[in-house]
N, C-alpha and C positions, 0 to 999 in steps of 0.2 A: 898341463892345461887346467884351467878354474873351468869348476863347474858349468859356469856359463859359457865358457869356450866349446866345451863335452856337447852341451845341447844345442846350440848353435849349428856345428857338425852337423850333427845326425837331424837336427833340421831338413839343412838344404839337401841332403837324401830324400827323406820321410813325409814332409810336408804333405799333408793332401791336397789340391788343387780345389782349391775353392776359390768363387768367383771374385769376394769382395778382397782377397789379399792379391789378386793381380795390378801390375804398377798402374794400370789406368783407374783404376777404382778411385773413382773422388773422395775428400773426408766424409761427405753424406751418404755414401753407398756402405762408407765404414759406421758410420752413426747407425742407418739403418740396422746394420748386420748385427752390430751389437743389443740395438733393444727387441731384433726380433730372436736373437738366441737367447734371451733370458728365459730359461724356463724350458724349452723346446729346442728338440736334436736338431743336426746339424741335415738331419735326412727330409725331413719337414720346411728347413728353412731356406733351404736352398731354392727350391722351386718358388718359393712363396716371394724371395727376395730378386729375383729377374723380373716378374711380374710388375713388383712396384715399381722398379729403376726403371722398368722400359716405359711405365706410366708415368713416373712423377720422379727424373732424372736430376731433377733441384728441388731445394726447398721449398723456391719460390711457385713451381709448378703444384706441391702437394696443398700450400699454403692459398694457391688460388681457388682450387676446390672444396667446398664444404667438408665436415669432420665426418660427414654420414659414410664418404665416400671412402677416404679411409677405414670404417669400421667393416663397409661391405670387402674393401680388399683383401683385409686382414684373415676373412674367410674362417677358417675353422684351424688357425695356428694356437688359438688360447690367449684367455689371461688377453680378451679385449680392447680393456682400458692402455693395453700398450700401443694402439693406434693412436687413440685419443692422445696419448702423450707425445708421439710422436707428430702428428699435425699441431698441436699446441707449438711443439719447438719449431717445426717447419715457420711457423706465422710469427715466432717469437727471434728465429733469424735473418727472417726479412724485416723484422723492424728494426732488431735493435742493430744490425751488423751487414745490413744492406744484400742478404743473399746466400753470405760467405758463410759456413759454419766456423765457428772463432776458433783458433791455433791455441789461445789464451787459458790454461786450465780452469782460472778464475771466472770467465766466463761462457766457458763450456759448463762449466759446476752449477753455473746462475740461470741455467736455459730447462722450463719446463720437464721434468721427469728424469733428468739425468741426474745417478746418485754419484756414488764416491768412484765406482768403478766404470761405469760408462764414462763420466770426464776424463779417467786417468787412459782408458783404453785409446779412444779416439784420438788425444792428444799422441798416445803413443804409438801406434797403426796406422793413424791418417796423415802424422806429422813430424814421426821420430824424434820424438822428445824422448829422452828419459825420465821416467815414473815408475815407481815399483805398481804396476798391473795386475789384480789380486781376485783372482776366481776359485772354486771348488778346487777345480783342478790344482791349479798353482799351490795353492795351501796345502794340498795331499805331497804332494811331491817333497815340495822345501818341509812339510813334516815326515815324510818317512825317511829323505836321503839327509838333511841336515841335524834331525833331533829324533831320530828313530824311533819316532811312535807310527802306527799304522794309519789311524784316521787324523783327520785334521779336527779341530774345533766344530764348533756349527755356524758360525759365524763368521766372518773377516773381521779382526779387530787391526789396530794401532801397531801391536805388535808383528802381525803379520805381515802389513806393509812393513816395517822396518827392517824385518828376516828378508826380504822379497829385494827390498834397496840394496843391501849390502851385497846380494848376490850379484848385481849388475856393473857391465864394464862402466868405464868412466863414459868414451864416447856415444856421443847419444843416440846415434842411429844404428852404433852395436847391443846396444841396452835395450832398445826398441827389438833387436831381431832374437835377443834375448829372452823378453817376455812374452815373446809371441812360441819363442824352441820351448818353454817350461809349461804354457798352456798346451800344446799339443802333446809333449810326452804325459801330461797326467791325461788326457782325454783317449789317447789311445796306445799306451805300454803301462804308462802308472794307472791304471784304472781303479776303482774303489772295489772291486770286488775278484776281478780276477786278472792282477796286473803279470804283466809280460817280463818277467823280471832278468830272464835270460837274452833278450836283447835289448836290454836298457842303456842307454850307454854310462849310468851309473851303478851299474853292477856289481865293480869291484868295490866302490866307493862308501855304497848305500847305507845308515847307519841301522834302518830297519833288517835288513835283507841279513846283515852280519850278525843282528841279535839272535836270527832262527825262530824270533816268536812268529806264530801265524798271525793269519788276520781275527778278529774277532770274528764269532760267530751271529750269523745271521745281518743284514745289512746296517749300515753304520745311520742312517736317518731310515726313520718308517716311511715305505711309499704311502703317499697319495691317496686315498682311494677318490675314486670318479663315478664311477654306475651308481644311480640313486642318491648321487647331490644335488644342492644346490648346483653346484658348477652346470652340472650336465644340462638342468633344468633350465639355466640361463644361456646358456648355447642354442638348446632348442628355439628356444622365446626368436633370440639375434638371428637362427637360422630364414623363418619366417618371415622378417621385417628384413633381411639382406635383400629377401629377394622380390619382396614386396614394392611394389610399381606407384603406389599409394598408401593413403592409412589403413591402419589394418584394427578391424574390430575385436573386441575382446574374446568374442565369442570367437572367432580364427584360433586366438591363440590359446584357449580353453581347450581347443583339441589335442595339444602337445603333449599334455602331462596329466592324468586321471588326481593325482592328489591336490584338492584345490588349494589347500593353506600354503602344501609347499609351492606351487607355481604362483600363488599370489605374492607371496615373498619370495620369488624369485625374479618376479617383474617390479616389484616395488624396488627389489636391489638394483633392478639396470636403472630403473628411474634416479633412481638417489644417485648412483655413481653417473650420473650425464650421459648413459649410452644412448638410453628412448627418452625420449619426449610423448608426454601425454598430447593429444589431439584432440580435442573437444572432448568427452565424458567417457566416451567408451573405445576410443581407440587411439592410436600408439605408431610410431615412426620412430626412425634413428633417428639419431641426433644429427640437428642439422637442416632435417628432412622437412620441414614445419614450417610454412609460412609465418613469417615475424609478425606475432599478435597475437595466436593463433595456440599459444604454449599454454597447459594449465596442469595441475600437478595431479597427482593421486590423491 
């Protein structure tokens, strides 16, 4: 059996049941799934992604609603501006593609905020094409079982797709069940820190596993940190304006955050990145929110 036969297998045992890989899931329930797991666990997105489909079940439904509406849904999943991008495409495939999210990689590629790997997922999840499919996970794996190092790159480069291509069957809907068996074994047996390696189904195979080196010590990318950033700071600002019924005065959101420079510059970044829209001099709405005229900057 080729490798890709190996996880395959142990796929259709293992699979976790998740909503947007059931056969009724449309390609925009898949699009969604995809730009709201960038960044945020599978624990998080789950709830967050029934909420929008049962609200905005097509494009065209999220695309009839302002952008504001979107950013309130998006709630507290992170990394905001993935709403924004997501209604951006919503309005950008009712115009250009009448509704349909495109089958076409090339313009799946061409639709607001989708990079190299949301085109190639969608094309391959929502419509079993064959595309080499190239995430964290995917690049841990095809690195530890095909070239025996323990972490991957930091990046997805050219080359990784092309490790990723060669792995795949010829037929395309088995090359699709494919890269969908490789991203689950790295998410949950090949893991970056404490992989499963005794039920892996490349065990005997593995070229890492055979060398006996461990894993490097301490984690392979620095976390994040969050408490006392920006980030936090601009979560609180959106948290306020989600729930805000109207504009909301500066002095509202002066209460969020005691350090004034960093909340200034935390508000002037949602302004700059199109989340809030200033309202006349001293107050502030999502985007969207603002009677047309009515917009004036910081």
């Amino acid at each position: 059996m080729t490798l890709a036969d190996e996880a395959i297998t142990w796929y259709d045992t293992n699979a976790r049941d998740l909503p947007w890989r059931q056969p009724e899931t449309t390609p925009w329930g898949v699009l969604v799934s995809e730009v709201m797991l960038q960044q945020t666990p599978v624990v998080r997105v789950e709830p967050a992604w029934r909420s929008w489909m049962t609200r905005w079940p097509t494009p065209a439904a999220l695309a009839a609603d302002p952008q504001s509406e979107a950013i309130r849904m998006w709630g507290r999943l992170g990394y905001p501006r993935r709403a924004m991008r997501l209604h951006a495409c919503a309005l950008a495939i009712v115009e250009r593609h009448g509704g349909r999210v495109p089958d076409d990689l090339d313009q799946l590629l061409a639709l607001p905020g989708v990079g190299t790997y949301t085109g190639r997922a969608v094309a391959t999840f929502a419509y079993g094409q064959r595309h080499p499919v190239v995430d964290t996970n995917v690049r841990r794996v095809v690195s530890r079982v095909v070239e025996g190092k323990p972490d991957a790159g930091p990046a997805t480069t050219a080359a990784d797709l092309v490790a990723m291509e060669e792995l795949l069957p010829e037929e395309p809907a088995r090359a699709a069940r494919a890269s969908i068996a490789f991203m689950e074994l790295g998410a949950i047996v090949c893991t970056a820190r404490s992989p499963k390696c005794a039920v892996c189904p490349f065990h005997t195979v593995c070229a890492w596993r055979l060398t006996g080196e461990p894993l490097p010590e301490g984690p392979s990318r620095k976390p994040q940190r969050y408490a006392g950033t920006d980030r936090q700071v601009r979560g609180l600002l959106l948290e306020v304006l989600r729930h805000a019924t109207g504009p909301v005065p500066r002095q509202r959101l002066d209460l969020v955050w005691t350090d004034e420079v960093q909340r200034a510059r935390a508000l002037s970044g949602l302004v700059e990145d199109g989340l809030v829209e200033s309202f006349g001099s001293e107050e502030f709405v999502l985007a969207g929110d603002a009677p047309k005229g009515e917009i004036q900057t910081l």
